[in-house]
C-alpha positions in Angstrom: -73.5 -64.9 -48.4 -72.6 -65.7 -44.6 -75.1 -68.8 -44.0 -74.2 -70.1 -47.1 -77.0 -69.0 -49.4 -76.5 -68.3 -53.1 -77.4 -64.5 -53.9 -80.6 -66.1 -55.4 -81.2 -67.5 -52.1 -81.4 -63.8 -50.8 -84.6 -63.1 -52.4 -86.5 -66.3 -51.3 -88.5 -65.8 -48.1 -86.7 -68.4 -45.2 -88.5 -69.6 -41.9 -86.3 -69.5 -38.8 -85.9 -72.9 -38.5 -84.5 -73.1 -41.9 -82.1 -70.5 -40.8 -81.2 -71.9 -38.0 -80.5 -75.3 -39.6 -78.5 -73.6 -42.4 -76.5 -71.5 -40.1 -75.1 -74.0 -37.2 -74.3 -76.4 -40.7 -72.4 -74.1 -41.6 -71.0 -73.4 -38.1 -70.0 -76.9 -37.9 -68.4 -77.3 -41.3 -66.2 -74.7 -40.0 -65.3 -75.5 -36.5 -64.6 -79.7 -37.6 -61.6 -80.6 -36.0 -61.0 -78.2 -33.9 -61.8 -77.6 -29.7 -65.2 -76.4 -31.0 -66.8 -79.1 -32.9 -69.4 -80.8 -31.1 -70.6 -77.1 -29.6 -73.3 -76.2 -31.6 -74.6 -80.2 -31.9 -74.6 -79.9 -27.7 -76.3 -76.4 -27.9 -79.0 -77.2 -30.0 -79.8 -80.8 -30.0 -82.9 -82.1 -27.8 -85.3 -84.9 -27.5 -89.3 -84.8 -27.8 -91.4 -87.5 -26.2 -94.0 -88.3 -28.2 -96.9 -90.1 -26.5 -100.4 -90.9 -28.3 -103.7 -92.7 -26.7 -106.3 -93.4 -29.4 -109.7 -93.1 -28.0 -111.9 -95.5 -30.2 -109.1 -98.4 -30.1 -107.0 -99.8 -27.4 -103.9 -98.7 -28.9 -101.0 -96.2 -27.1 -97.9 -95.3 -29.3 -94.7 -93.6 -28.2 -91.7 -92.3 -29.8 -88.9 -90.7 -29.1 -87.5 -88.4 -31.5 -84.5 -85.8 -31.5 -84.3 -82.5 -32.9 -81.7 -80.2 -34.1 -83.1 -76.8 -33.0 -85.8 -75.1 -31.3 -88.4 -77.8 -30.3 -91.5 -78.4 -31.9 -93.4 -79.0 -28.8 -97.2 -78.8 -29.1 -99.9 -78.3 -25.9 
């Protein structure tokens, strides 16, 4: 099958995510060393800035963390 999914695969429900992430591997399996390679990596990669403040403790964490797809933001 085209992502790279087993005919088994084809009856297990998939999120888009997983999709996504299963499809652009397999994109860049295929495009390695050639013009393309890094496209998909540039297309889809991102950052997410991570900032907590705990209220009962003086205590402020941050991280920053990179994704490979859409972004997992939360408001």
């Amino acid at each position: 099958m085209s992502p790279g999914w087993t005919s088994q695969d084809a009856f297990v429900q998939h999120d888009v995510q997983e999709l996504l992430r299963i499809l652009t591997a397999n994109l860049e399996k295929r495009t390695k060393g050639t013009d393309s390679e890094n496209l998909f990596m540039s297309l889809f990669r991102g950052k997410a800035y991570n900032y907590l403040n705990f209220v009962d403790i003086d205590v402020v964490s941050t991280k920053i963390e990179e994704f490979y797809g859409p972004s997992r933001r939360v408001l």
